[in-house]
N, C-alpha and C positions, 0 to 999 in steps of 0.2 A: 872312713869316707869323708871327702872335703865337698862341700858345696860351693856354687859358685853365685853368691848370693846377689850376686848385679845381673844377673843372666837368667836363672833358675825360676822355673813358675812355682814361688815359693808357697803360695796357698795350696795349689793341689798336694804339694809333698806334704804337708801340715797334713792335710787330711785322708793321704794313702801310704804313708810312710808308718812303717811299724815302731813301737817305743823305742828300741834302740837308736834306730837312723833319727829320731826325733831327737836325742839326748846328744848329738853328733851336730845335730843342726843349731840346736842349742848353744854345741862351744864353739861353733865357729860364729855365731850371732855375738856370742861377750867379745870374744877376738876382734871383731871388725870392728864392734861399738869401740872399746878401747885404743883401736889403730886411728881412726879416724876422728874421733873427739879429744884426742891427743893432738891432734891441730888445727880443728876448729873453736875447742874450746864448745864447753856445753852442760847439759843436765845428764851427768854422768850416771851416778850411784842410783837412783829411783829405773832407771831403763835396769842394768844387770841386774836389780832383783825381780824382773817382771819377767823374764824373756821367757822362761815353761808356760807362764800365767802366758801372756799373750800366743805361744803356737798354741796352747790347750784353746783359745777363745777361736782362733782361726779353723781347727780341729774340728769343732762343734760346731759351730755356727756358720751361716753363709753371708757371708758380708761381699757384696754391699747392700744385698736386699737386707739382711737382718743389721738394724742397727746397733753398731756397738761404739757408744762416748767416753772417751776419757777423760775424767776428771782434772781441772788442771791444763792437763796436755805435757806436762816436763816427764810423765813417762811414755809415749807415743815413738821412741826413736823406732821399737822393734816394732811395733805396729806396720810403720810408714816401710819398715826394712822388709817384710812380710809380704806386704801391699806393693812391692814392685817401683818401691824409689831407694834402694841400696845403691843405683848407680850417679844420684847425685849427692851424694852424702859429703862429698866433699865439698860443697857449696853450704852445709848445714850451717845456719843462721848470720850467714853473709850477705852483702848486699844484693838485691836480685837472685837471693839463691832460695834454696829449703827452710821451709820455717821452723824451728824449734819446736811448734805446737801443731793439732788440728790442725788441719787449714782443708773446705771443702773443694776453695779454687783449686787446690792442689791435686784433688782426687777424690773421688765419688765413695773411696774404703771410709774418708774423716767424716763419719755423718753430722757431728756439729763442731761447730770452730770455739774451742776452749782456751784459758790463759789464764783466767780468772778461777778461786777453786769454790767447791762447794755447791757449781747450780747443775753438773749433770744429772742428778736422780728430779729435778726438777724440770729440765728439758727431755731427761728421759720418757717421765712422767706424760708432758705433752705429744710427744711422739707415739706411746701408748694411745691414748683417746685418741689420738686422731687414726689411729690404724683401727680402732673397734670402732669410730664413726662411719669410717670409708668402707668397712667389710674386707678389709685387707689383712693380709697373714704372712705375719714375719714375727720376728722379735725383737724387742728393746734392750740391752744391757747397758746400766753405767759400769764403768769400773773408777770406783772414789778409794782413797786411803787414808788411815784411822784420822790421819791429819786431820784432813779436810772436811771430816763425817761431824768433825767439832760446830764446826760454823751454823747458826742458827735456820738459816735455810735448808738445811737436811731434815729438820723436823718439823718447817712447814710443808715440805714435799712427802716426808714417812706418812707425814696425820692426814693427809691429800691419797695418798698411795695406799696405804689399810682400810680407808672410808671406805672409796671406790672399790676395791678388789683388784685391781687394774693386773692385768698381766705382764709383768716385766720382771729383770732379774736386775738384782745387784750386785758387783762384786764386789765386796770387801777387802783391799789390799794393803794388807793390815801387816806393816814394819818398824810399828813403833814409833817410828818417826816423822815429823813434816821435812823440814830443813833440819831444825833443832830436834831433838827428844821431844816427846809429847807431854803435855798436860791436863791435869782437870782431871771430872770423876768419869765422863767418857774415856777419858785414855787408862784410867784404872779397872774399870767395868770392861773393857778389853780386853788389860792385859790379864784379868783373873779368869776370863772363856777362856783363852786362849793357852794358861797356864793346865786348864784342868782339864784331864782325861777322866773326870767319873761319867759322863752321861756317854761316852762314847766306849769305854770300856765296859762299862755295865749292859750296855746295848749287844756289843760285840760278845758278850759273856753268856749271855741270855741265848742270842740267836744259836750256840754254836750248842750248849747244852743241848736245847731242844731240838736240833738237829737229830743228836743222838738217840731219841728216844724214838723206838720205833714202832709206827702208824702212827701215834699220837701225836709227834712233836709239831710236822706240819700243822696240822688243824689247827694245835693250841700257838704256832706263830701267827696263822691266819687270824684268830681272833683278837690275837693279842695287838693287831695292827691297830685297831677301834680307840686301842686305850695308850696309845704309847705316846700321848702328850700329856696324858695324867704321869704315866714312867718318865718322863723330861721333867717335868717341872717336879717331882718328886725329887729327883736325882740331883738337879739344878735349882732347890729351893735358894740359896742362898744368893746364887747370880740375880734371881727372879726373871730372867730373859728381858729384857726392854722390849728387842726386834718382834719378840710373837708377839707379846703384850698391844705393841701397835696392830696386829691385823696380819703380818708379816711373814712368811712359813722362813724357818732357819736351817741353813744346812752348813756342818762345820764344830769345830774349824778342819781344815783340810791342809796339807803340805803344802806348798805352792813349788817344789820340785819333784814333786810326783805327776805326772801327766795324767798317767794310768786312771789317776785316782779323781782330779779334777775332771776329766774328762765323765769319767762316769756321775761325776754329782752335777755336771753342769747339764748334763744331757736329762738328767733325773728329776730336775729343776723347772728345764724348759719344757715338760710334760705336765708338772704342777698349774692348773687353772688358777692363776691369782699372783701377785707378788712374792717374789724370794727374794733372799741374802745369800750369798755365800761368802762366808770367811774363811779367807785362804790367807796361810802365813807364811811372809816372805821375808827375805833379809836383802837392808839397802845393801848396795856395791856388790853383791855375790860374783865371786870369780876374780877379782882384781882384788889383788891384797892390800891394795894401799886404799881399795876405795871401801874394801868392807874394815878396815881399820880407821879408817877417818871419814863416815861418811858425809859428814856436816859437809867439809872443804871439798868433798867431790859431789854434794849434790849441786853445784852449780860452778863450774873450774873452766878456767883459759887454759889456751893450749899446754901442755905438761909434759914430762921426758917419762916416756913409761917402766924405764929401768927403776927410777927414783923417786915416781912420784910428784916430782917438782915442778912446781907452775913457772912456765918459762916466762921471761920478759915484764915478769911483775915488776910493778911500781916501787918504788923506795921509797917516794914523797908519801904525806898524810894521807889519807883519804877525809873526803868531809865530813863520815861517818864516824871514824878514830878519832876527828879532832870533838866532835859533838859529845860521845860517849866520856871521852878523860875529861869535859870541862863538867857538865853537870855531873859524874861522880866528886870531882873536887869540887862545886857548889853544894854537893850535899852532904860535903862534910861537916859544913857550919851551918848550912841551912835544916833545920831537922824534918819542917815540914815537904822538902822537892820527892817528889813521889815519881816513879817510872813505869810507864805501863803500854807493853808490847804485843802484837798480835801473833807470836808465834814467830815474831823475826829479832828476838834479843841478839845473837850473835852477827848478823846482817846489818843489824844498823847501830853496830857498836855499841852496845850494852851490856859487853860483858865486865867490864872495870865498876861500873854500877854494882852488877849484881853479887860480883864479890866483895862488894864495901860496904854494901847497903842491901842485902835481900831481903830482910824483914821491909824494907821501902821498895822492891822491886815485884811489878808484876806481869806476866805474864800469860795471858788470855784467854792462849788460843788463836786460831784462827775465827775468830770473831769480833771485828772491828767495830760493828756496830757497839755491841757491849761493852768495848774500850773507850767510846765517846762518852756513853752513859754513865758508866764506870768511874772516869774521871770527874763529871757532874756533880755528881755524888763526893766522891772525896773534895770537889773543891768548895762544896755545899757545907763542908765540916772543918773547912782553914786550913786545910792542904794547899797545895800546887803541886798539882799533877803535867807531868810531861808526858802526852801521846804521840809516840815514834811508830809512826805507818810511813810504807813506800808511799807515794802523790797518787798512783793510779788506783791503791787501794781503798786512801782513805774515800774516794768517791763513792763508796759505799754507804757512808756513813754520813752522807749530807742533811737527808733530815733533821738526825739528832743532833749534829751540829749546831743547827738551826734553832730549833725545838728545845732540848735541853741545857745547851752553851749556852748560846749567843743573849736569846730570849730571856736570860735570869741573869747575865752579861758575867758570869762566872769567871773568873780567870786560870784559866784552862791553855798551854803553849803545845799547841802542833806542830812537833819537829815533822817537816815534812822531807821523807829523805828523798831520792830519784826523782827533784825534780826535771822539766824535760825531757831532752830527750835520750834516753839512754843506751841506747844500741841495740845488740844483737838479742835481745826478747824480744822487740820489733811492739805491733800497735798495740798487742794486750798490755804492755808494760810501759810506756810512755807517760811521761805525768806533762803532757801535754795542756792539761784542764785546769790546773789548779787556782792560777791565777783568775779565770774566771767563773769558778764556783764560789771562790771562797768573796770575791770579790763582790758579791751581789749581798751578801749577810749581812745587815746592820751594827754596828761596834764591831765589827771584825778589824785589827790590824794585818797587817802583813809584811814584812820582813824577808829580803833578799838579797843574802849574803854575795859578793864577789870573788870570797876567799877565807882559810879556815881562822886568818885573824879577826876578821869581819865577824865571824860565825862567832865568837867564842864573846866577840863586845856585844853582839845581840842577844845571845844567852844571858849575860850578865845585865844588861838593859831589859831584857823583857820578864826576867822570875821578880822583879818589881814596880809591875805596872797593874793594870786595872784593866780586868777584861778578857776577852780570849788575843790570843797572839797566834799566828800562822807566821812560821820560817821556812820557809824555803830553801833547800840545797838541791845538787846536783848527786850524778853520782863518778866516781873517782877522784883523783888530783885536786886537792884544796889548794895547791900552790897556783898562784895565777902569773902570767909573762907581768904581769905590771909590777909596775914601783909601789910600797908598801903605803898605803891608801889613811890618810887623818882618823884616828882613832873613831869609831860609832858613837854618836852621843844621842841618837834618835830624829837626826835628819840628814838629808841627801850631801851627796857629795861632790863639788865642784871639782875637775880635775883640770879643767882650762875654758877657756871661753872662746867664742867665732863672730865673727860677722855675720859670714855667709849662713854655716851652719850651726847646730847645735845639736848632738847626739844624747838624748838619756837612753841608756844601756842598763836596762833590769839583772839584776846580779850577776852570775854568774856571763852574761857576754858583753859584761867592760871588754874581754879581751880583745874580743872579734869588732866592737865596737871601737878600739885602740886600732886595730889594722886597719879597719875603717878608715878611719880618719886619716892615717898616712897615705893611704892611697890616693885621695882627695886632696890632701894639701899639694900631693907631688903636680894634681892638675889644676895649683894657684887658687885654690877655696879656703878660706878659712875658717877651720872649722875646732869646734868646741866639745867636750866631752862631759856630762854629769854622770857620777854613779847612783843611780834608781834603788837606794836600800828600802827608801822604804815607798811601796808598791800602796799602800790604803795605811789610812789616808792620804787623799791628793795634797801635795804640794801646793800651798796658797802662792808660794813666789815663782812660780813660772810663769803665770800671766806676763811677770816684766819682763822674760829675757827677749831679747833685742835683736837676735837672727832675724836673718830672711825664711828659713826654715827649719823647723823642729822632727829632727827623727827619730822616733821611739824604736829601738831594739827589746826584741824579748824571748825567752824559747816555750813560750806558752802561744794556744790559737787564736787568730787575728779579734772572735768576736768572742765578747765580753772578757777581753785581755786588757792588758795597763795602757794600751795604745787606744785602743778603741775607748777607753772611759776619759784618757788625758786628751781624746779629739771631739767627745763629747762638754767635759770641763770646758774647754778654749776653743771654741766655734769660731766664739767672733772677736780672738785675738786676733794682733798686725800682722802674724805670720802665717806661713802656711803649716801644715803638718803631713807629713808620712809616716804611715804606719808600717812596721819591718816585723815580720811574727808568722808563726806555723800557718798555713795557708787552712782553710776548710775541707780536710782530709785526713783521714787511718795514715798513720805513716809507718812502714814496712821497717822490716830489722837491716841491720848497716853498721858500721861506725858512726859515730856523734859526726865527724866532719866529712862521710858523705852524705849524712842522714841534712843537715844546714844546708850544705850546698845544692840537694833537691828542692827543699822547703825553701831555699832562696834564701836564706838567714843570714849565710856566712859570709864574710868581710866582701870577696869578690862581687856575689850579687848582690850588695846593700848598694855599695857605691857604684854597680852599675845604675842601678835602681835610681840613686840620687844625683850622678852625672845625665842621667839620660830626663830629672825633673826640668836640670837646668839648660838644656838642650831646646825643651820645651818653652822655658820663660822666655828662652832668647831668642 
């Protein structure tokens, strides 16, 4: 049987369709997933091992009154495909198209808008109380994976969730992996439940015995009910269970391609008065042999040729992230103190040359960033030099202890910060739109913003001997920039020409756009001048003299508490004037980098409209 997944009222079949027809529906769901993210490009591998797990939650539960959050959201494709949006999937994470993640504008099925991972058993949580405030009757599920269950907020929400009794489920979608392979003594206390069949065999042993025994055996299973988490924790002394220990009823682990079987524990679950788990185990990329062979490359891949696997139209040139990885592995060749420490994204942000040259110096976390700021604290407390390599929209996580533990004891501690900007098609949960003015407010904070991967590699070697915390800033892809190879870094800005009229400082990476700029301007007789903005904090003492008629700050961070708004604060009451060119006060949606500028107005065309239309004004 073929379904017709852009057409079909895919919930009712979920929930009147017999195991077979569901196992049918199934393959035509990895089918589509893989036809269609073969050219949009997406969060491949995490969807194919979900797709039973999500028709069993459709199955069971009635959504949209019962709320069910995903974790994350990079597994959400089959949800949304369920949920009656398979017919725009070819829009999937395109400009003005389908989001990648939750989204509730989208449809009343995403009950909360996720991107970030780690806080749905925490807004799940919320969602409970306020359904037993109101007197209202549904259910709550997160569904999180073993990843994500790392990060420190799952255990302020568990110890929140066991106190209270709160009724809600969780599902454990437990594949070993986040992006990379898992770590820590969570991902080992996983994988030893998960490996062992005594308490579920011993169970299954027992019941089947006394089945046999006739008039007896019922009664003696009936009693035996009273005592069978003294039988679990007998069974399971060695795991010790954490999940009950908190307050927590556990069911599992469970197949996650058995429906039959899901379906019956989930339904068995939401009868239980109080909080559950369920641990179900899945395999990333299931169905797609190149994605369950390589899941890392396929949990997040550009368009690809499905016969081979192959990422079409890839890059040749560096990434910022290959040039950042090969230099501090070769800095920590002779340096013995450079230390690496990653939140669960070594291979993402080029750390894998590190970590085969250097693992006794290489660490990785987890998904817990907060602990990676502290973490490095500490090692820099003992003559280390620690490098914390977080995306920009992540480390925002971790601002206090930036603050608090960095800054505050003035450690010298280097945040490579990688995806600064704006990065495309993850859209507003992944933007590192903020960076420059979070980090920008911290006392002794430097800042550092490369324009290109020779830039990046002089700042590394400029900053592992300096004094203090350092924030670098990169983008994400192409470290080769359209300009001419820019005067070596020596720890201040860069003159690349001068104006009368104008004068452009262009914050790292948009010298480029800042170069188009300027072309476009000269062609209507202004003359106009260009600085490269490396370094972002401290402000530059020698801008006060430049000599234009007006100074335009470029940057792809947002307008307030950005390098614009603080260099128009510095120079009030300079001779000239100032315009500020930066992300406007807005969520900005997934797109391409240069349609994502040219909304935000950033990009070359709307600068120098922006600054023709000043002089329009004066004149």
């Amino acid at each position: 049987m073929k379904y017709d997944l852009e057409k079909d009222n895919l919930i009712s079949i979920c929930k009147t369709a017999d195991i077979r027809e569901l196992d049918a529906l199934c393959s035509d769901i990895r089918e589509f997933l893989v036809e269609k993210v073969s050219v949009t490009g997406g969060h491949l591998a995490s969807n194919l091992g979900i797709v039973e797990l999500s028709v069993a939650l459709m199955r069971v539960f009635d959504s949209p009154k019962d709320k069910i959050i995903y974790d994350v959201g990079h597994q959400s494709y089959v949800h949304k495909i369920l949920t009656g949006r398979a017919d725009r999937f070819d829009t999937l994470r395109q400009y003005k198209g389908l989001s990648g993640f939750p989204k509730f504008r989208e449809s009343d099925h995403d009950a909360y808008d996720t991107g970030h991972s780690s806080t749905s058993i925490s807004a799940a949580c919320g969602m409970a109380a306020a359904r037993d405030i109101s007197g209202e009757d549904y259910n709550v599920v997160a569904v999180i994976g073993d990843g994500s269950i790392t990060s420190g907020i799952v255990y302020e929400a568990l110890n929140n969730i066991g106190a209270r009794k709160l009724k809600m489920m969780i599902v454990l979608n437990d594949n070993g992996m986040s992006i990379s392979h898992n770590v820590g003594a969570m991902s080992k206390y996983l994988n030893k439940i998960r490996s062992s069949d005594k308490y579920n065999s011993a169970k299954l042993s027992v019941k089947s015995a006394l089945g046999n025994i006739p008039f007896l055996g019922n009664p003696i299973q009936k009693s035996l009910r009273n005592s069978k988490e003294k039988i679990k924790y007998s069974v399971l002394s060695d795991e010790g269970h954490l999940i009950e220990a908190l307050g927590i009823k556990y069911f599992g682990p469970v197949d996650g391609y058995n429906i039959q079987d899901m379906e019956d524990i989930f339904t068995a679950a939401s009868k239980y008065d109080g909080p559950t788990l369920i641990h179900v185990h899945t395999k990333k990329g299931k169905g797609y042999h190149f994605a369950e062979m390589y899941p890392r490359k396929f949990h997040g891949i550009g368009p690809f040729d499905i016969n081979t696997g192959k990422e079409k139209n890839k890059s040749s040139s560096r990434s910022f992230s290959e040039v950042f990885g090969n230099k501090i592995a070769n800095l920590a060749d002779s340096d013995k103190k450079i230390v690496a420490i990653t939140a669960a994204m070594g291979t993402a942000t080029g750390l894998t040359s590190f970590w085969e040259r250097h693992e006794e110096r290489y660490f990785d976390v987890g998904i817990a960033e907060e602990h990676a700021v502290v973490f490095a604290a500490g090692l820099a407390k003992s003559g280390f030099k620690p490098i914390v390599v977080i995306y920009s929209s992540f480390l925002q996580r971790s601002f206090d202890y930036i603050i608090e533990d960095i800054a505050l004891q003035n450690l010298h501690v280097i945040f490579a910060i990688d995806r600064a900007g704006l990065v495309g098609a993850d859209g507003e949960t992944h933007h590192g739109q903020f960076d420059i003015s979070y980090l920008n407010m911290v006392p002794g904070m430097t800042i550092l913003a490369p324009a290109d991967g020779n830039q990046l590699e002089e700042m590394l070697d400029f900053a592992i001997d300096m004094d203090g915390p350092v924030a670098i800033r990169y983008p994400r892809g192409s470290s080769e920039g359209n300009h001419l190879r820019i005067k070596p870094f020596k720890g201040f800005n860069n003159v690349i020409s001068t104006g009368t009229d104008i004068t452009i400082l262009a914050v790292g990476s948009m010298l480029d756009e800042a170069i188009k700029t300027a072309a476009i301007l000269r062609e209507r007789g202004l003359d106009v001048g260009i600085t490269n903005v490396c370094v972002v904090k401290p402000m530059d003492s020698t801008w006060s003299d430049i000599s234009s008629k007006l100074i335009v700050t470029m940057e792809d961070n947002v307008q307030s508490g950005g390098f614009g708004e603080a260099f128009t604060s510095a120079h009030s009451n300079s001779k000239y004037d100032i315009l500020n060119i930066a992300i406007p006060d807005m969520f900005v949606e997934q797109g391409s980098v240069s349609e994502l500028r040219s909304e935000c107005m950033i990009d070359a065309q709307s600068a120098s409209e922006r600054i023709l239309s000043y002089f329009e004004r004066k004149a």
